[in-house]
Structure formats: structure tokens, C-alpha cells
PANUPA-372879 format. One record per atom (N, C-alpha, C): residue number from 1; residue in three letters; chain; atom name; z, x, y. Coordinates in pm, whole numbers. Layout:
REM residues N
NUM; ALA; A; CA; Z; X; Y
...
//
This chain:
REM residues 106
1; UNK; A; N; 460; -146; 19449
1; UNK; A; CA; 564; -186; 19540
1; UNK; A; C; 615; -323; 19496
2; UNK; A; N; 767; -330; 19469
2; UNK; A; CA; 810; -460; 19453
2; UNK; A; C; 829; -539; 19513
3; UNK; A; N; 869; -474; 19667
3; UNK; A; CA; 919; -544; 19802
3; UNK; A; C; 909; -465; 19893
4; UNK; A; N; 843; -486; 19985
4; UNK; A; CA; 772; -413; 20096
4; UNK; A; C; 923; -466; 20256
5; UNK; A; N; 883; -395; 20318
5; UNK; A; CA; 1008; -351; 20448
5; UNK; A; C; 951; -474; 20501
6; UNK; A; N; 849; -573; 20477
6; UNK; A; CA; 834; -692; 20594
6; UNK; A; C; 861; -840; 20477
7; UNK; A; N; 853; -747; 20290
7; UNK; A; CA; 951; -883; 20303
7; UNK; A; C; 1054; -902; 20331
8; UNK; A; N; 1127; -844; 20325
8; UNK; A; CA; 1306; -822; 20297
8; UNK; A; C; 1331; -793; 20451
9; UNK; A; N; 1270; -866; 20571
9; UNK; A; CA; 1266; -824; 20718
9; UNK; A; C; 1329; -681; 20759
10; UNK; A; N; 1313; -592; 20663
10; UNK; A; CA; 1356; -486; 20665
10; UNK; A; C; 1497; -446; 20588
11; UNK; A; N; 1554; -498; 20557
11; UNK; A; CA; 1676; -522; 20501
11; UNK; A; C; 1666; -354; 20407
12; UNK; A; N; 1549; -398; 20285
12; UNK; A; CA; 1573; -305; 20195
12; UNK; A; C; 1368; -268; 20107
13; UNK; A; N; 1331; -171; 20035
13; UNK; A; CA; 1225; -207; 19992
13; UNK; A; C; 1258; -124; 19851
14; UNK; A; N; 1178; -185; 19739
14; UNK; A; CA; 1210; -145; 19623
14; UNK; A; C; 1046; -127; 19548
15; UNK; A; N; 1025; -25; 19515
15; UNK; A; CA; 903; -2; 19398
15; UNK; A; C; 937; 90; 19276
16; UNK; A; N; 837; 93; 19252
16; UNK; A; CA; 866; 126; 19089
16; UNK; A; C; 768; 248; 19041
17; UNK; A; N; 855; 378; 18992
17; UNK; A; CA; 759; 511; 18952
17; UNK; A; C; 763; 560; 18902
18; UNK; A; N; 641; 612; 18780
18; UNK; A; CA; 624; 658; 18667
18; UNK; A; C; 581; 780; 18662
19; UNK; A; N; 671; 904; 18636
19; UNK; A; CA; 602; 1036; 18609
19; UNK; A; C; 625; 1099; 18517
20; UNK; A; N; 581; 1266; 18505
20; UNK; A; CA; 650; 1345; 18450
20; UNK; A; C; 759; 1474; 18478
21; UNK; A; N; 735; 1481; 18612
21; UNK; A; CA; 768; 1589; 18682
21; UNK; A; C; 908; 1542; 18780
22; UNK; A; N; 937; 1566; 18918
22; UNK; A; CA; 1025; 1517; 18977
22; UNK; A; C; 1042; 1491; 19122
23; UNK; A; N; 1150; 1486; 19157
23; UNK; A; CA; 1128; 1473; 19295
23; UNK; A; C; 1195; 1597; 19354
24; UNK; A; N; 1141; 1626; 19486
24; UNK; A; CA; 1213; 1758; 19536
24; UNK; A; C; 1334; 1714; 19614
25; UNK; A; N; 1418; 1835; 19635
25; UNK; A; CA; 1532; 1838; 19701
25; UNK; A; C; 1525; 1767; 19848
26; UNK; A; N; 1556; 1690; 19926
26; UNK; A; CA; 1578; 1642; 20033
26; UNK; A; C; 1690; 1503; 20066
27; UNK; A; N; 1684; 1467; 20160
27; UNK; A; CA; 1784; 1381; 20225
27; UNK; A; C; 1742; 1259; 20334
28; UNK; A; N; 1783; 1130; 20315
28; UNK; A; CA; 1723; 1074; 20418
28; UNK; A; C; 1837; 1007; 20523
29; UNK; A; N; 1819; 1030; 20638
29; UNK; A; CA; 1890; 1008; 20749
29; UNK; A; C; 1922; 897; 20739
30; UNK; A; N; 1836; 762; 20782
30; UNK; A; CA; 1932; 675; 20802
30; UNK; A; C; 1891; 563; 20660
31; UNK; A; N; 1915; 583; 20561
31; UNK; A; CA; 1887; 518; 20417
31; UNK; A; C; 1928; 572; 20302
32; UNK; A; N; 2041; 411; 20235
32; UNK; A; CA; 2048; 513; 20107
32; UNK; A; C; 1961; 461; 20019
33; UNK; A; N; 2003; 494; 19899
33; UNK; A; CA; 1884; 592; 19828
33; UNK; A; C; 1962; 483; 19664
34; UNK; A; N; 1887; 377; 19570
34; UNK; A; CA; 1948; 382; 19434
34; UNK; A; C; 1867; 422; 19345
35; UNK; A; N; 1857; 444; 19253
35; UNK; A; CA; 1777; 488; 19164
35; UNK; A; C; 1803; 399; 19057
36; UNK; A; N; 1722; 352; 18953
36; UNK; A; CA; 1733; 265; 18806
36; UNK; A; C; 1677; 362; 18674
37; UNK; A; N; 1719; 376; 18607
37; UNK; A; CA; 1609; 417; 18496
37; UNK; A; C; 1550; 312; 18435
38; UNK; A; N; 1445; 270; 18407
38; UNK; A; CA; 1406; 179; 18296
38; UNK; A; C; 1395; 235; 18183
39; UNK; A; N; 1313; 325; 18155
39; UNK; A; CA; 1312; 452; 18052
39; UNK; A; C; 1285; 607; 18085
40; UNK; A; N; 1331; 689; 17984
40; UNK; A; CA; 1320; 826; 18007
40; UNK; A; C; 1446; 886; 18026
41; UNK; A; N; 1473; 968; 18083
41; UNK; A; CA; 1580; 1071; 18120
41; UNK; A; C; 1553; 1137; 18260
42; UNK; A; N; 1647; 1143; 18308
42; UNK; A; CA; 1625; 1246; 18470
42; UNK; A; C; 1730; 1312; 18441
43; UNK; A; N; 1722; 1488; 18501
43; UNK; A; CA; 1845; 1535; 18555
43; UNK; A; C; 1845; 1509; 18656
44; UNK; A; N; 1933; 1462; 18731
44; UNK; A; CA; 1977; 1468; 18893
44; UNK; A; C; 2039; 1564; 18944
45; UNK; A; N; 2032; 1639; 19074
45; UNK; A; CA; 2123; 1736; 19149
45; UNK; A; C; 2174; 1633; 19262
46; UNK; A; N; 2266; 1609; 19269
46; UNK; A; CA; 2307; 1537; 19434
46; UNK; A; C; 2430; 1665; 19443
47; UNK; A; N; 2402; 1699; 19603
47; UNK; A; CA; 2447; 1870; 19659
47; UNK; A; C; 2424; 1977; 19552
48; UNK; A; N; 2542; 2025; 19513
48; UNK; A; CA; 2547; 2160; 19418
48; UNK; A; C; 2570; 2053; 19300
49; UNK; A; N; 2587; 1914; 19247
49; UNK; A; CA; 2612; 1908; 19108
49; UNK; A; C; 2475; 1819; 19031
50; UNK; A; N; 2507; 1875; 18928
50; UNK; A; CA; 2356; 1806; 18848
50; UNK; A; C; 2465; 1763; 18741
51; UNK; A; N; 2361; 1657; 18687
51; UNK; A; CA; 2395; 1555; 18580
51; UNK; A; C; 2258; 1489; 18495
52; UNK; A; N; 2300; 1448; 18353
52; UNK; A; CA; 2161; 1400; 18362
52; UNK; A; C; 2174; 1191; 18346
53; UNK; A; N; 2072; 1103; 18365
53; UNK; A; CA; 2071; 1015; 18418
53; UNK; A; C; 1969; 935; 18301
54; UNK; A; N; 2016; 842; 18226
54; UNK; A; CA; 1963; 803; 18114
54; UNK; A; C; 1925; 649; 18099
55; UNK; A; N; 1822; 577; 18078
55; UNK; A; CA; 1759; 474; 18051
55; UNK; A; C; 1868; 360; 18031
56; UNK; A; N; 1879; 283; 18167
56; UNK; A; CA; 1983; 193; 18164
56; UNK; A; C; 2080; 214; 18274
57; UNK; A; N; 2077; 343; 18287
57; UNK; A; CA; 2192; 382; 18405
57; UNK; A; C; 2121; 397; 18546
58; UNK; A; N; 2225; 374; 18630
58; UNK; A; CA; 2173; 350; 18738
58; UNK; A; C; 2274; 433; 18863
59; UNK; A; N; 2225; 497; 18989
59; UNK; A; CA; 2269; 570; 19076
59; UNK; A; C; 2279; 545; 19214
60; UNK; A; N; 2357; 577; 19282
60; UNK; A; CA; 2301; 556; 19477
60; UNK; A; C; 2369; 686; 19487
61; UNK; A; N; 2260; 714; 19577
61; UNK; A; CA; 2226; 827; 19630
61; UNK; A; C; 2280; 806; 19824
62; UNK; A; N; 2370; 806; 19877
62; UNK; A; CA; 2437; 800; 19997
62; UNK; A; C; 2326; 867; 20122
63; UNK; A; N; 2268; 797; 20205
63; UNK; A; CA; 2231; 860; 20322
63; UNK; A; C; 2296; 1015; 20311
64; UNK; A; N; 2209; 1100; 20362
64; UNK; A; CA; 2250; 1261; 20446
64; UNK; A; C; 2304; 1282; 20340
65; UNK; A; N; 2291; 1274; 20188
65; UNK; A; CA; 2296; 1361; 20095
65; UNK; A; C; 2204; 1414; 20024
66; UNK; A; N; 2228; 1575; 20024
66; UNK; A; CA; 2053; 1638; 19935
66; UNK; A; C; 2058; 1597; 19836
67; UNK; A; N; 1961; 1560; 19742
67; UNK; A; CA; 1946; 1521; 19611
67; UNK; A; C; 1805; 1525; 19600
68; UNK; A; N; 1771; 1584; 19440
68; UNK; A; CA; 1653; 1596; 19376
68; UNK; A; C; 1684; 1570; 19268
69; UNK; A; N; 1530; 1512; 19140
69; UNK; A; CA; 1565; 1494; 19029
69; UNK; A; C; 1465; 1569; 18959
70; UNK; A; N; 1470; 1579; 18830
70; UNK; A; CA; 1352; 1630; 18748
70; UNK; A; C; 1329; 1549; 18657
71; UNK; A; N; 1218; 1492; 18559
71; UNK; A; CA; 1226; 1442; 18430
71; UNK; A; C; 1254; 1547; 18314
72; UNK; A; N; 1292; 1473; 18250
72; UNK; A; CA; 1346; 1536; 18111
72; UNK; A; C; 1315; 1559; 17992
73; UNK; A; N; 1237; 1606; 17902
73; UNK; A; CA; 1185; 1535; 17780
73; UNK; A; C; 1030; 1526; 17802
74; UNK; A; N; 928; 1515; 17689
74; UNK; A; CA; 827; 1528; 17705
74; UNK; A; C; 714; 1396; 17791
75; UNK; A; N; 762; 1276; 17745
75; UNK; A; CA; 764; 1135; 17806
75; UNK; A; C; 761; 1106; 17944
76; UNK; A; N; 711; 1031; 17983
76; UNK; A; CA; 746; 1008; 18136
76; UNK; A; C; 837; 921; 18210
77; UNK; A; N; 875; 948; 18265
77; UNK; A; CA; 967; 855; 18308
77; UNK; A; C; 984; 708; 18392
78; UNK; A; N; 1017; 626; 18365
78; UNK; A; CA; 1005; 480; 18498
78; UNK; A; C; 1138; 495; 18559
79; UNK; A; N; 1109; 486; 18682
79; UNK; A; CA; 1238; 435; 18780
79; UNK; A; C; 1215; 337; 18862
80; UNK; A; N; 1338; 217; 18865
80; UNK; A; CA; 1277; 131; 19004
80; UNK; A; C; 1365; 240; 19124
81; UNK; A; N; 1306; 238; 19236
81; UNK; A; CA; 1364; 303; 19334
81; UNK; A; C; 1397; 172; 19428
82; UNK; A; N; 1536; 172; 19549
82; UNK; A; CA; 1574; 76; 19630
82; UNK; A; C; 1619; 164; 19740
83; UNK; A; N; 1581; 134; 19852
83; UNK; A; CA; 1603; 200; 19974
83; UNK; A; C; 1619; 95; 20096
84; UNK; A; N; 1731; 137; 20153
84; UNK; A; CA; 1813; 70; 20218
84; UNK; A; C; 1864; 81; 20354
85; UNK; A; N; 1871; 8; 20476
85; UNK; A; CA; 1750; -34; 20510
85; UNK; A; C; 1607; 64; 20500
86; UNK; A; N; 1512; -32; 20486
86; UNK; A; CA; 1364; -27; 20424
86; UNK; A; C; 1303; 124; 20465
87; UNK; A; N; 1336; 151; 20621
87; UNK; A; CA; 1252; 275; 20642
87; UNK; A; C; 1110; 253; 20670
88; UNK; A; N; 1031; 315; 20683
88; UNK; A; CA; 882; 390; 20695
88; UNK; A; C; 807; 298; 20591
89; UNK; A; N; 841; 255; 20496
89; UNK; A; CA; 759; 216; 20311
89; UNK; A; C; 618; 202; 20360
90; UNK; A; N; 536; 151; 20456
90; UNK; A; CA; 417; 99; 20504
90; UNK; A; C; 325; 280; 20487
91; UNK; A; N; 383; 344; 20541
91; UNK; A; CA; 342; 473; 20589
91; UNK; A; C; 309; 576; 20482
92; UNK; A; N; 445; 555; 20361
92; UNK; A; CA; 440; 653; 20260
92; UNK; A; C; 404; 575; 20159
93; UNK; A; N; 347; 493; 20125
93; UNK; A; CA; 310; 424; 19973
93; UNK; A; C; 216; 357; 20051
94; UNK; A; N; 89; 341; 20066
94; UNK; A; CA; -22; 255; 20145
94; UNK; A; C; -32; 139; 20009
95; UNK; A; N; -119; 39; 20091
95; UNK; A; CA; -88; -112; 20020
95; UNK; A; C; -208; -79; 19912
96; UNK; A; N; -155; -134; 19807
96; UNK; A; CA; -313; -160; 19697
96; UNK; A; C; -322; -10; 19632
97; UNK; A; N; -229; 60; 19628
97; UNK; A; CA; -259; 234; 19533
97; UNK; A; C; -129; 195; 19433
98; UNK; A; N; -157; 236; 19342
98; UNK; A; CA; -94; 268; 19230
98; UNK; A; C; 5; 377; 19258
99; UNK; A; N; 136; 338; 19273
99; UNK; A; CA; 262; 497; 19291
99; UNK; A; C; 289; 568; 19191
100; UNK; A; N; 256; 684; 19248
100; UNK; A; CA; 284; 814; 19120
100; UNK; A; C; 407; 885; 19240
101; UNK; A; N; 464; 1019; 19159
101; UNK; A; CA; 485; 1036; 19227
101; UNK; A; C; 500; 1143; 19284
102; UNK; A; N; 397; 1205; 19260
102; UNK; A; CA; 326; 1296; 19362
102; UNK; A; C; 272; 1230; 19471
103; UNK; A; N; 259; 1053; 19467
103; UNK; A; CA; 226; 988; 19598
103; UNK; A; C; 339; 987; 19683
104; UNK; A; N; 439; 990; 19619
104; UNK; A; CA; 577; 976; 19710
104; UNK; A; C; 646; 1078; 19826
105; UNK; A; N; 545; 1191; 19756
105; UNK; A; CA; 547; 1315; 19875
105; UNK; A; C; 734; 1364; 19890
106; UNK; A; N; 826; 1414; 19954
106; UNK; A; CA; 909; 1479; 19978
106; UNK; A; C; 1034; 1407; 20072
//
């Protein structure tokens, strides 16, 4: 975790996640959503369109839009993730674990 929802008095929280696999399709109500690549490749789906999303480039993902990604390539991928306002972060990433992101759940 880079910034947790009680530093940023909630404002925003940002961590950082390394996989191989992806994230599933869903949407979050009241938060948007940016994504960073540091390295790797993602395809992204946001609604019906996919694209793919390359080391350096960077995305926001709009509240109440579905979007999922996959990694790409045999490598794993880093993303910083930023979510806005902060949300839940305490609940779904517990303090002191290492984020994968199969920790990140759905």
C-alpha cells in the first residue's frame, strides 16, 4: 500500500500489484478507478471494448463502469492502482501483507 484512506483523509488510496493473471469483470459505485503500468502489458475490457494497455501508459476507469483486465505475455505484470475517493482499502488489503492479486479479490 502506498497510501492508505487515513492518509489522504480519505481523499484517495493508491498501492501497487504484481501478477500474472487478472482482474475480473466488475464496477465500483462510488470510486473511480486509474490504473499505471510500470511494466508488462494488460488487455483491458471497459464495457464491450478491449484494448491492450502497455508499460508507461496509464488509464481511469470512471465509477459504474464494468471493466476487467488480463495480463499479457508470459511476465508479470506491475500496476500502481489509485482509487478515488479511498473506499473500504482497510478491509480489502489488511496492513503488513504483501498485495497480490488474488488478494485483491473482485
Amino acid at each position: 500500500m502506498i497510501a492508505r484512506r487515513r492518509d489522504t483523509d480519505g481523499a484517495m488510496c493508491i498501492f501497487e500489484l504484481t501478477g500474472t493473471t487478472g482482474g475480473p469483470r466488475h464496477l465500483h459505485h462510488h470510486q473511480d478507478e486509474w490504473l499505471y503500468i510500470v511494466h508488462g502489458e494488460l488487455e483491458l475490457e471497459v464495457g464491450s471494448q478491449q484494448r491492450p494497455v502497455r508499460a508507461g501508459e496509464g488509464v481511469r476507469l470512471p465509477r459504474k463502469g464494468v471493466h476487467g483486465w488480463s495480463a499479457t505475455g508470459d511476465k508479470p505484470v506491475r500496476i500502481v492502482k489509485v482509487y478515488q475517493p479511498a473506499g473500504q482499502d482497510g478491509r480489502v488489503f489488511p496492513r503488513g501483507r504483501r498485495i497480490s492479486w488474488r488478494d485483491a479479490g473482485p
